[in-house]
mmCIF entry with sequence, helices, sheets and N, C-alpha, C, O atoms, coordinates in Angstrom:
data_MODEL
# 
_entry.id   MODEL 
# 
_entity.id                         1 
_entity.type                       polymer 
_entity.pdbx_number_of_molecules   1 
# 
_entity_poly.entity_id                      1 
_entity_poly.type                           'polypeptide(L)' 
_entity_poly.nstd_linkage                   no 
_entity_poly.nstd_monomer                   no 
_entity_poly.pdbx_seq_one_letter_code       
;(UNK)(UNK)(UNK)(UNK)(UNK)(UNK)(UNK)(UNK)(UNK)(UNK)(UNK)(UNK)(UNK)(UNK)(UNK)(UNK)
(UNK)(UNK)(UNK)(UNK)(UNK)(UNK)(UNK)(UNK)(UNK)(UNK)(UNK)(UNK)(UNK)(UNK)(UNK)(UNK)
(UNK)(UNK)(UNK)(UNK)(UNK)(UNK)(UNK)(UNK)(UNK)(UNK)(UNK)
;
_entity_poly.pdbx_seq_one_letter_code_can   XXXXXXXXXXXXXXXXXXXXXXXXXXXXXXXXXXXXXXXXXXX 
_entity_poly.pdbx_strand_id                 A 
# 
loop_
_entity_poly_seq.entity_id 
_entity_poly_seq.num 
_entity_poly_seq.mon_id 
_entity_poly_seq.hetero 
1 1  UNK n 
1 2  UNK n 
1 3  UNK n 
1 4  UNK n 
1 5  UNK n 
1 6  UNK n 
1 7  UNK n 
1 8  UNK n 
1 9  UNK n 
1 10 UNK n 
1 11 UNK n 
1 12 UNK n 
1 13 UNK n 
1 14 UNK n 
1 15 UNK n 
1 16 UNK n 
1 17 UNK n 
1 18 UNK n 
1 19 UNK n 
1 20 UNK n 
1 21 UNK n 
1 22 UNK n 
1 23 UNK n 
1 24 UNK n 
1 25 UNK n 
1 26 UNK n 
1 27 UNK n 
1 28 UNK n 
1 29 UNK n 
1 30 UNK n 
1 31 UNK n 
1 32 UNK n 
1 33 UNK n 
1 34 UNK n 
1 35 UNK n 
1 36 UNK n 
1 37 UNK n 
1 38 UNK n 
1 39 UNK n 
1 40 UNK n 
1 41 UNK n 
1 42 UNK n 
1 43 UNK n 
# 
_struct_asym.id          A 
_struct_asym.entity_id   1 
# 
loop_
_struct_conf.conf_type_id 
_struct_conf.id 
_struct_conf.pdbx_PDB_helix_id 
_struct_conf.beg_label_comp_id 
_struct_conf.beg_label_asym_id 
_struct_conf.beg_label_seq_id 
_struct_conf.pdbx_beg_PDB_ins_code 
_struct_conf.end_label_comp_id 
_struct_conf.end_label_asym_id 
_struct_conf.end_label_seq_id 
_struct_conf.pdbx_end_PDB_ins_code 
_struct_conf.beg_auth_comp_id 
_struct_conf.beg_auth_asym_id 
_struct_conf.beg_auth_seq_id 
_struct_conf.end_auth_comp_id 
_struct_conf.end_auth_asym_id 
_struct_conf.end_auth_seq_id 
_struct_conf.pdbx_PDB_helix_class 
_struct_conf.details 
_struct_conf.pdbx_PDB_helix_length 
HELX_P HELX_P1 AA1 UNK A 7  ? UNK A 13 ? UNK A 7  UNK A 13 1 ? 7  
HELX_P HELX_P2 AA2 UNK A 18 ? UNK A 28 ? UNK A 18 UNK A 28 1 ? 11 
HELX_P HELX_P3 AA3 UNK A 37 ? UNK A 42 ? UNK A 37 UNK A 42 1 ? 6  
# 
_struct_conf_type.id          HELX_P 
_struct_conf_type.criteria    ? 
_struct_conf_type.reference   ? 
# 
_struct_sheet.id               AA1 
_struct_sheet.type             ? 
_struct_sheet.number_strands   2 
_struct_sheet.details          ? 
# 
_struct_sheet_order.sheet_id     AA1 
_struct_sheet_order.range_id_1   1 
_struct_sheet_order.range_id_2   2 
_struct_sheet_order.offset       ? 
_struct_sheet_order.sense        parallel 
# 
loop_
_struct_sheet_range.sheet_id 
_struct_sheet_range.id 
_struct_sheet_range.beg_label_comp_id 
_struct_sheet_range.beg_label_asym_id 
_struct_sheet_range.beg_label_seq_id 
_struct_sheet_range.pdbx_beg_PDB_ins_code 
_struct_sheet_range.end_label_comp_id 
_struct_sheet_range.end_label_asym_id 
_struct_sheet_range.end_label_seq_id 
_struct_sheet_range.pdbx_end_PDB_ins_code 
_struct_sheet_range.beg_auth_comp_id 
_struct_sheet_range.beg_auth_asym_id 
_struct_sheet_range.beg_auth_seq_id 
_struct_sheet_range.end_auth_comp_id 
_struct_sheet_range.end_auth_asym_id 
_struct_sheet_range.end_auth_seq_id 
AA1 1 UNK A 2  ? UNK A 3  ? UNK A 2  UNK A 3  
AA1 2 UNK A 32 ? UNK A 33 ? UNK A 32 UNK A 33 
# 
loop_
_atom_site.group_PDB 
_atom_site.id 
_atom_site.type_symbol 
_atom_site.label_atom_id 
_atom_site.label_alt_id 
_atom_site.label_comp_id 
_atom_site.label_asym_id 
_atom_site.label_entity_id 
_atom_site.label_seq_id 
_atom_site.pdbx_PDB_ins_code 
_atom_site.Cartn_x 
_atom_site.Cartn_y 
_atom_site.Cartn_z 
_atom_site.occupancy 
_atom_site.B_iso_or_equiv 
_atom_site.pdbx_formal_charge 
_atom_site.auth_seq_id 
_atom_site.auth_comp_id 
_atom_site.auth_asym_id 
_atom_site.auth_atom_id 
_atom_site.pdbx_PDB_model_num 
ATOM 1   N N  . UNK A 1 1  ? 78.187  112.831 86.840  1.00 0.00 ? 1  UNK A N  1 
ATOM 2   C CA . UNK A 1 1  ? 78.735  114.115 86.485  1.00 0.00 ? 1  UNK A CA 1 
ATOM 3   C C  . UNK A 1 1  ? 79.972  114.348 87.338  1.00 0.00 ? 1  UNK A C  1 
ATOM 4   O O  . UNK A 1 1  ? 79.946  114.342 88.569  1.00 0.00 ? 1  UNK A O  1 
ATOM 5   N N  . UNK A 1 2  ? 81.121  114.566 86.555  1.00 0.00 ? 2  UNK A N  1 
ATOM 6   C CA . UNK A 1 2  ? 82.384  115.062 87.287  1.00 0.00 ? 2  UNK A CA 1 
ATOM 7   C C  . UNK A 1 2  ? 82.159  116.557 87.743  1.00 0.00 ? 2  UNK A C  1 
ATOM 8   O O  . UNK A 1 2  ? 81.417  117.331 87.137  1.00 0.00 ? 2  UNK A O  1 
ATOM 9   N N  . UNK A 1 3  ? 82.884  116.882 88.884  1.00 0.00 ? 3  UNK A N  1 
ATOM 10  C CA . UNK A 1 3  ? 82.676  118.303 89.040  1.00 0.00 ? 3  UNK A CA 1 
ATOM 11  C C  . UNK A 1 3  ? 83.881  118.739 90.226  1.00 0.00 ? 3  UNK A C  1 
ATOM 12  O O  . UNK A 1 3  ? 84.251  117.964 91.108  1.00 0.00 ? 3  UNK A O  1 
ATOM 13  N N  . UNK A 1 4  ? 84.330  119.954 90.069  1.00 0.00 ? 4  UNK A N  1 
ATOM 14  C CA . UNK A 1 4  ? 85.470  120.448 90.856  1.00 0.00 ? 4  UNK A CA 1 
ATOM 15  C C  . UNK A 1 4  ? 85.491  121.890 91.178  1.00 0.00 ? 4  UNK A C  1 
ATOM 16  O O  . UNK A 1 4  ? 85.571  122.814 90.368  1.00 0.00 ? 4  UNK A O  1 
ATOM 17  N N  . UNK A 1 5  ? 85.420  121.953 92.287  1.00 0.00 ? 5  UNK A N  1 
ATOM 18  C CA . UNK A 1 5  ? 85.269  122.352 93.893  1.00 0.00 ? 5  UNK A CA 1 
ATOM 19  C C  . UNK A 1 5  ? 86.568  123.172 94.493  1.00 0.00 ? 5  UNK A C  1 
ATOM 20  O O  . UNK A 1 5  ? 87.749  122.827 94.525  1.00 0.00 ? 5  UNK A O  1 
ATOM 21  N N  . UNK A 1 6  ? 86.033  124.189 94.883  1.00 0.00 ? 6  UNK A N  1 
ATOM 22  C CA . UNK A 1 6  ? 87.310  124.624 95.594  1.00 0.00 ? 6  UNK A CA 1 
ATOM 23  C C  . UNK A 1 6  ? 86.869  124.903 96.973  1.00 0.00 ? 6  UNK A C  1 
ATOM 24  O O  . UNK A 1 6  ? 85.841  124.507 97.521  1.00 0.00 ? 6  UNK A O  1 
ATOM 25  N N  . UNK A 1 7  ? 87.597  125.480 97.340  1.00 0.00 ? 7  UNK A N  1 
ATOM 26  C CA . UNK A 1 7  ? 87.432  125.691 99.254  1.00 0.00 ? 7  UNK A CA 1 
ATOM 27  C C  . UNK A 1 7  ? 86.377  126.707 99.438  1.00 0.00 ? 7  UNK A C  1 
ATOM 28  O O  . UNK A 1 7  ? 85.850  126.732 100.550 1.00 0.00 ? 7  UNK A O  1 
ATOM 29  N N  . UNK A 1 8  ? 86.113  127.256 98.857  1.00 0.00 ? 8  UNK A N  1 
ATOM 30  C CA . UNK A 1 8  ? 84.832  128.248 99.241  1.00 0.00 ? 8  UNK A CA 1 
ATOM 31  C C  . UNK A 1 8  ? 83.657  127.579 99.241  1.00 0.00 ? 8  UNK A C  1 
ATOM 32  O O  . UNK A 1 8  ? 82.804  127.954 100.046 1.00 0.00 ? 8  UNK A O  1 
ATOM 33  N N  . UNK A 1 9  ? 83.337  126.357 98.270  1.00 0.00 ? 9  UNK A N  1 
ATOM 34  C CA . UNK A 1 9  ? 82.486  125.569 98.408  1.00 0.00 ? 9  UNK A CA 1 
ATOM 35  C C  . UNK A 1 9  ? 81.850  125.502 99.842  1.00 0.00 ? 9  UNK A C  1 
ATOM 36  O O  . UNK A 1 9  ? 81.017  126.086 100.534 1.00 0.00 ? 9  UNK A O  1 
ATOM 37  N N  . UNK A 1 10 ? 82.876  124.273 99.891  1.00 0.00 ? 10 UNK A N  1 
ATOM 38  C CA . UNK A 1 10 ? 83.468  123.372 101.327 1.00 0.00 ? 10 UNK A CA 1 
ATOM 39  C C  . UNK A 1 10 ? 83.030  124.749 102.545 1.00 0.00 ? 10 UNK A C  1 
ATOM 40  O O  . UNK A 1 10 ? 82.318  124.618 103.540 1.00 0.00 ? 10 UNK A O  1 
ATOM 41  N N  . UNK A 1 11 ? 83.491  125.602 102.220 1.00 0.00 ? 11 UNK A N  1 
ATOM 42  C CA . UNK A 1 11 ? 83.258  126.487 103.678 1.00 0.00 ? 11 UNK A CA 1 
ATOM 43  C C  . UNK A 1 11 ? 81.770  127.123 103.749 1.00 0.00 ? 11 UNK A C  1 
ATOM 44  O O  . UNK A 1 11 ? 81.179  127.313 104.812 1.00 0.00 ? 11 UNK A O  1 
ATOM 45  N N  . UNK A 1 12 ? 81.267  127.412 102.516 1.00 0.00 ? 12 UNK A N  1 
ATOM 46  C CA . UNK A 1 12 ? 80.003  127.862 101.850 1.00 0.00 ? 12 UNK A CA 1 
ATOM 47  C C  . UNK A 1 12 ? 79.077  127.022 102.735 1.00 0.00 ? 12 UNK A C  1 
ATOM 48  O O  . UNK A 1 12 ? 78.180  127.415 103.482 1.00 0.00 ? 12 UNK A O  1 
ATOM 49  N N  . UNK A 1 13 ? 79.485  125.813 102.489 1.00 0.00 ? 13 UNK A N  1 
ATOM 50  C CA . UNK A 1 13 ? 78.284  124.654 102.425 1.00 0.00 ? 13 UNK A CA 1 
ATOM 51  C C  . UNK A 1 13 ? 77.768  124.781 104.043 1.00 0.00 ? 13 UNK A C  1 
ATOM 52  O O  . UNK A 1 13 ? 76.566  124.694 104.293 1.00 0.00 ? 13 UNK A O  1 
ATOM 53  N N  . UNK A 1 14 ? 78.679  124.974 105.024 1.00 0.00 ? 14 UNK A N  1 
ATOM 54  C CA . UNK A 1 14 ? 78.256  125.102 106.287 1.00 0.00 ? 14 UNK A CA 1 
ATOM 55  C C  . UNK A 1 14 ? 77.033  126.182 106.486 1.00 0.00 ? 14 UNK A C  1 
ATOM 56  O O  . UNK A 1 14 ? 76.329  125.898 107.455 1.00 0.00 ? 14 UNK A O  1 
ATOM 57  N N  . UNK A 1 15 ? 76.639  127.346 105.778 1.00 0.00 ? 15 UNK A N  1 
ATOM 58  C CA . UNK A 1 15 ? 75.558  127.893 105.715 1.00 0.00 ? 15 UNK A CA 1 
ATOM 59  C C  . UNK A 1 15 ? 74.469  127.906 104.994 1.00 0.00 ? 15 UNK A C  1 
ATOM 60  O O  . UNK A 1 15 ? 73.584  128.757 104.909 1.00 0.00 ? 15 UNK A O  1 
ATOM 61  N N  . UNK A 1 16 ? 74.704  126.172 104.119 1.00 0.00 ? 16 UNK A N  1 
ATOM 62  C CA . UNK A 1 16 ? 73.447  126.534 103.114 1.00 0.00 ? 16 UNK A CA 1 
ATOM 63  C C  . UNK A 1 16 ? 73.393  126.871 101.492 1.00 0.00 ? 16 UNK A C  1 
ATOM 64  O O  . UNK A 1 16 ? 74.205  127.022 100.580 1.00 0.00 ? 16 UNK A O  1 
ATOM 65  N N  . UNK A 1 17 ? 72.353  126.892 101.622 1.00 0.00 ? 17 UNK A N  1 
ATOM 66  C CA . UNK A 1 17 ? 72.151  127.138 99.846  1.00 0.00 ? 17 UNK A CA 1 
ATOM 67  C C  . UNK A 1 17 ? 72.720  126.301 98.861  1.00 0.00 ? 17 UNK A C  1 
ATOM 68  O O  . UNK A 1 17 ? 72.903  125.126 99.178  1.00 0.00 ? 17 UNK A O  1 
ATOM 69  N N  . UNK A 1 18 ? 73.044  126.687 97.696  1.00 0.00 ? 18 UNK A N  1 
ATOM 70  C CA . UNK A 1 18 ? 73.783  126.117 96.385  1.00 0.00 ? 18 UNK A CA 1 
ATOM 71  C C  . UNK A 1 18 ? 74.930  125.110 97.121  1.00 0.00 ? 18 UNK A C  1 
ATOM 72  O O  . UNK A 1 18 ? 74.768  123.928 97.423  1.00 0.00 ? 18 UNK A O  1 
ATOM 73  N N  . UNK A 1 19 ? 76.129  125.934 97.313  1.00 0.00 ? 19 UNK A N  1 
ATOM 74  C CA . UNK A 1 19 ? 76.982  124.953 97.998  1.00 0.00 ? 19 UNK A CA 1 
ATOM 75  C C  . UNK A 1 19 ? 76.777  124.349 98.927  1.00 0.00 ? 19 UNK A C  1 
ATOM 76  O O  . UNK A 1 19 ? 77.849  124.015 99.432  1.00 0.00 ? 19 UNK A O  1 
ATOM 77  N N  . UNK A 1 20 ? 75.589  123.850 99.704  1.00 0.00 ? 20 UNK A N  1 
ATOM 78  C CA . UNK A 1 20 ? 75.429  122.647 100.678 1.00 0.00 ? 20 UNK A CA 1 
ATOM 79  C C  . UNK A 1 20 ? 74.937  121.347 99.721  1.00 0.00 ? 20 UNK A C  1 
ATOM 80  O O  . UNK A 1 20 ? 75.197  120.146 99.802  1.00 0.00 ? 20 UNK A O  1 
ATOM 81  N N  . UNK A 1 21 ? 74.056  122.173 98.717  1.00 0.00 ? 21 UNK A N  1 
ATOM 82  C CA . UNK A 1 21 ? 73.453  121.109 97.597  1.00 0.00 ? 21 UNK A CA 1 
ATOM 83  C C  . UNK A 1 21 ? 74.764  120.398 96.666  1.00 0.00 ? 21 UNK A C  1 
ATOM 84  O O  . UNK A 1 21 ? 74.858  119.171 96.646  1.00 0.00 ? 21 UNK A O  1 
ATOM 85  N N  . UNK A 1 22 ? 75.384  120.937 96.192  1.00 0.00 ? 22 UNK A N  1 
ATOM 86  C CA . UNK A 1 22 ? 76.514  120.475 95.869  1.00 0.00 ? 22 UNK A CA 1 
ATOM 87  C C  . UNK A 1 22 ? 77.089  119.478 96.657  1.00 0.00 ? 22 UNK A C  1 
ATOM 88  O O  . UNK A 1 22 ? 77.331  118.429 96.060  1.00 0.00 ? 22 UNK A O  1 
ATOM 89  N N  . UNK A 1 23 ? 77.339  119.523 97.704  1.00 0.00 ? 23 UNK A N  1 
ATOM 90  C CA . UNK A 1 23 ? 77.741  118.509 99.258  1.00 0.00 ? 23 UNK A CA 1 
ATOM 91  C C  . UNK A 1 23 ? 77.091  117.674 98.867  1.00 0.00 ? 23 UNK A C  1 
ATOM 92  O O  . UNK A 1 23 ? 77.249  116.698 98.134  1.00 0.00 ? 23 UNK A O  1 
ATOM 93  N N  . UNK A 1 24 ? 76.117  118.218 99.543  1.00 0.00 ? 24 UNK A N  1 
ATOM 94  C CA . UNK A 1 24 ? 74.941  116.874 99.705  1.00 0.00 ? 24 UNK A CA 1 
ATOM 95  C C  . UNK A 1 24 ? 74.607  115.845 98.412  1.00 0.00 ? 24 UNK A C  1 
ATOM 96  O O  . UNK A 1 24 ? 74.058  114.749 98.533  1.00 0.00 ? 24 UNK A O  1 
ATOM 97  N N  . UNK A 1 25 ? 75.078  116.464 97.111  1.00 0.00 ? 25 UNK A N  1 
ATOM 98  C CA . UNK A 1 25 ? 74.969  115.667 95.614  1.00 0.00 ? 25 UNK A CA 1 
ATOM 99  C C  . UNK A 1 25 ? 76.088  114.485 96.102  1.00 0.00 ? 25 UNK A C  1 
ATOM 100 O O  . UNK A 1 25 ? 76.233  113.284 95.872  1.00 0.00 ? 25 UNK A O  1 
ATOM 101 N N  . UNK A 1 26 ? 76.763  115.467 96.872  1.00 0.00 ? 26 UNK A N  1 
ATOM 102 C CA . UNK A 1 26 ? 78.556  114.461 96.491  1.00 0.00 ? 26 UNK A CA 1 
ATOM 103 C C  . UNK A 1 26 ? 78.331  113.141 97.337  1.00 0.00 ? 26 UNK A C  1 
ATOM 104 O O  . UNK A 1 26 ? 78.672  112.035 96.919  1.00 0.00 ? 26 UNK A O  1 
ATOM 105 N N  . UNK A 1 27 ? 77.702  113.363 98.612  1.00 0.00 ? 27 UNK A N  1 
ATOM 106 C CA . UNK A 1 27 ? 77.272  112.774 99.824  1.00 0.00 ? 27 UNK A CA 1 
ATOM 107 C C  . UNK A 1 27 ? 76.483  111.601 99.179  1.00 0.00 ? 27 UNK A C  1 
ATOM 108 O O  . UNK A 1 27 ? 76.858  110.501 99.584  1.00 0.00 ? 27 UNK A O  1 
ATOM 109 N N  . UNK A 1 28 ? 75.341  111.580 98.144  1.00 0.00 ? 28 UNK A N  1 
ATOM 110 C CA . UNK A 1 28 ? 74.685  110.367 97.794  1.00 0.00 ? 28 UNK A CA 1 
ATOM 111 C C  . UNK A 1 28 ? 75.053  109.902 96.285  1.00 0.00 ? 28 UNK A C  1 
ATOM 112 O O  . UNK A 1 28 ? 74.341  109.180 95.588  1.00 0.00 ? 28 UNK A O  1 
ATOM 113 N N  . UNK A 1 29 ? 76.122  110.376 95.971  1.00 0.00 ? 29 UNK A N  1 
ATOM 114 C CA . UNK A 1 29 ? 77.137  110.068 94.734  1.00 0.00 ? 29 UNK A CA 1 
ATOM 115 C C  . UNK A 1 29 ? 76.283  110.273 93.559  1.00 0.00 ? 29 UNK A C  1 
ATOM 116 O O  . UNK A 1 29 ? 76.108  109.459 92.652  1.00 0.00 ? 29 UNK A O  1 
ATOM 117 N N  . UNK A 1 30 ? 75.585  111.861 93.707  1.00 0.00 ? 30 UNK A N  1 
ATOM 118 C CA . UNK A 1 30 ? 75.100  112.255 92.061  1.00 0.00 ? 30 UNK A CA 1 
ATOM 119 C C  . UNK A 1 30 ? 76.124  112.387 91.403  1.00 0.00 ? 30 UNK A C  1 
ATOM 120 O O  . UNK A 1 30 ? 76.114  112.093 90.208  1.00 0.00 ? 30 UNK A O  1 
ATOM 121 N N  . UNK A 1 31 ? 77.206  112.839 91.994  1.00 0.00 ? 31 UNK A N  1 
ATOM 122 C CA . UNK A 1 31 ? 77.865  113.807 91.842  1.00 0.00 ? 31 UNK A CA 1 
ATOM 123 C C  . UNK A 1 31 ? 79.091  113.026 91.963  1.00 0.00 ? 31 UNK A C  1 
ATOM 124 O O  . UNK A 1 31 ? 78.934  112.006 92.633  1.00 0.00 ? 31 UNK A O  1 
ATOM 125 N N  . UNK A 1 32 ? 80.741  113.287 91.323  1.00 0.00 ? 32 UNK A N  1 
ATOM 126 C CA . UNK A 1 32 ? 81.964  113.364 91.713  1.00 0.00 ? 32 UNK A CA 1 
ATOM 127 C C  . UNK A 1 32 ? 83.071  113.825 91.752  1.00 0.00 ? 32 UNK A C  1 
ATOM 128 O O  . UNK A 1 32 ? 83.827  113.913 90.784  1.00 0.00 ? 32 UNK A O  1 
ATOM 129 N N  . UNK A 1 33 ? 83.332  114.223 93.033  1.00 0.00 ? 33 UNK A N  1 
ATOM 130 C CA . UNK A 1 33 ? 84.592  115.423 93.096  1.00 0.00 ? 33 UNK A CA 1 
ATOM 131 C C  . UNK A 1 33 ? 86.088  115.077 92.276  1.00 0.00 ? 33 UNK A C  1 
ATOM 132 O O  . UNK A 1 33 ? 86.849  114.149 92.550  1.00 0.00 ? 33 UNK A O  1 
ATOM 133 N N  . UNK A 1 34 ? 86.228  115.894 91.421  1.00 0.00 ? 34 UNK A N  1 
ATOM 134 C CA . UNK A 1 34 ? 87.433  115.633 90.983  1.00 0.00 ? 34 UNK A CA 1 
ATOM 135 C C  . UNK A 1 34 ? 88.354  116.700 91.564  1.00 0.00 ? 34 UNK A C  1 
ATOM 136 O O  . UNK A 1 34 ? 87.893  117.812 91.821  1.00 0.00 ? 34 UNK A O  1 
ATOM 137 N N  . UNK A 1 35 ? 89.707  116.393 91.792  1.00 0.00 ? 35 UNK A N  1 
ATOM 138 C CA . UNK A 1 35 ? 90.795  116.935 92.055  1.00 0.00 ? 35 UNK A CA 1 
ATOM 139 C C  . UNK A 1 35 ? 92.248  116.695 91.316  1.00 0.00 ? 35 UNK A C  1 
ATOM 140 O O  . UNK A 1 35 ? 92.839  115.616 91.284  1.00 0.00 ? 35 UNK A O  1 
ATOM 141 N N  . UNK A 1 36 ? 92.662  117.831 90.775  1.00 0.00 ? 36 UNK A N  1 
ATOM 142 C CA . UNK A 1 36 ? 94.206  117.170 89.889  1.00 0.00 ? 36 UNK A CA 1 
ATOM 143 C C  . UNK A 1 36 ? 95.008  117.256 90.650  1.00 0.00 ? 36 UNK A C  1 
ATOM 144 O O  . UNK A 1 36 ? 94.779  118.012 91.594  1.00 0.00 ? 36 UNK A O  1 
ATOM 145 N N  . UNK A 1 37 ? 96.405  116.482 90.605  1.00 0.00 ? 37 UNK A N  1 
ATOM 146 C CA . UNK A 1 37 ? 97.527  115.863 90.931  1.00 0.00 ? 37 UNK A CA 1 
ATOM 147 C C  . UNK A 1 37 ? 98.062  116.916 91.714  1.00 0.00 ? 37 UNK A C  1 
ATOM 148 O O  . UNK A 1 37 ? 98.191  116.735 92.924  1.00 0.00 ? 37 UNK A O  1 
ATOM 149 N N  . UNK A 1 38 ? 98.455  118.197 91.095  1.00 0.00 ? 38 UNK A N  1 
ATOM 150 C CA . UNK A 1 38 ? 99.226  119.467 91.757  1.00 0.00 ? 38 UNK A CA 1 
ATOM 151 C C  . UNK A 1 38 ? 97.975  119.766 93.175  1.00 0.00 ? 38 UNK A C  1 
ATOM 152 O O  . UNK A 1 38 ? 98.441  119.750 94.314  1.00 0.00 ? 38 UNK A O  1 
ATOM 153 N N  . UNK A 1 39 ? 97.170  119.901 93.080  1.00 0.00 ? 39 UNK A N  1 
ATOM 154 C CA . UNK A 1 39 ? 96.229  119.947 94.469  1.00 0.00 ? 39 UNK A CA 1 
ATOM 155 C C  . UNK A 1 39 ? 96.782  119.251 95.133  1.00 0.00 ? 39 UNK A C  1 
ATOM 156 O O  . UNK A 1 39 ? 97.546  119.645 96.014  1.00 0.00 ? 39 UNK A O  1 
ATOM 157 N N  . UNK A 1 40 ? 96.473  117.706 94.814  1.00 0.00 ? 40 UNK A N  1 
ATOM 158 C CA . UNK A 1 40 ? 96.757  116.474 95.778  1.00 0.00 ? 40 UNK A CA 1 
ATOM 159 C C  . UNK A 1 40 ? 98.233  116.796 96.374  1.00 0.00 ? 40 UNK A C  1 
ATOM 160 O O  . UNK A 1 40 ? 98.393  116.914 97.588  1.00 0.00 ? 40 UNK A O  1 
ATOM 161 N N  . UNK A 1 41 ? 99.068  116.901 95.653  1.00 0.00 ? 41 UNK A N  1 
ATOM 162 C CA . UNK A 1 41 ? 100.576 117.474 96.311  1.00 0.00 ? 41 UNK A CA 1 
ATOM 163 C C  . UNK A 1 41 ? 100.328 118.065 97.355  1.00 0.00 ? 41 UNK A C  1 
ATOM 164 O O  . UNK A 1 41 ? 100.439 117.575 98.480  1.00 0.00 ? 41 UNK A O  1 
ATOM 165 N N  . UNK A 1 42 ? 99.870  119.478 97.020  1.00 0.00 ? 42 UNK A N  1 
ATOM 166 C CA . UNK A 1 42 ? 99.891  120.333 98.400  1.00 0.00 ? 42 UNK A CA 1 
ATOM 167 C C  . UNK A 1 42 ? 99.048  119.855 99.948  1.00 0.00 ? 42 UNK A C  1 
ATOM 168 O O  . UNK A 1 42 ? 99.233  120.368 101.052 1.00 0.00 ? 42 UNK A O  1 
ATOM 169 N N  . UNK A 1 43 ? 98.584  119.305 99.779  1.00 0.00 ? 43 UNK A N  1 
ATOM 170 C CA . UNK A 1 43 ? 97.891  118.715 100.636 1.00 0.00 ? 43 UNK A CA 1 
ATOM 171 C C  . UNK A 1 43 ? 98.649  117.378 101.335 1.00 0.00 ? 43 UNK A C  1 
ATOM 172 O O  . UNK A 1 43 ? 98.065  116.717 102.194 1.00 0.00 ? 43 UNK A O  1 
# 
């Protein structure tokens, strides 16, 4: 399953719940983070 994430996630996940599970999907590759091109730029 593709899936895309924004920063509240990511900051979420440090306390738990839904968005740590999300992490943790990404962590044993249920899961994969997608990101488009204009993101990748800014960064």
């Amino acid at each position: 399953m593709r899936v895309v994430v924004d920063t509240n996630i990511f900051v979420s996940s440090f306390f738990g719940g839904k968005p740590r599970k999300i992490i943790d999907l990404w962590k044993i590759g249920e899961i994969t983070l997608c990101v488009s091109s204009p993101i990748l730029k800014v960064a």
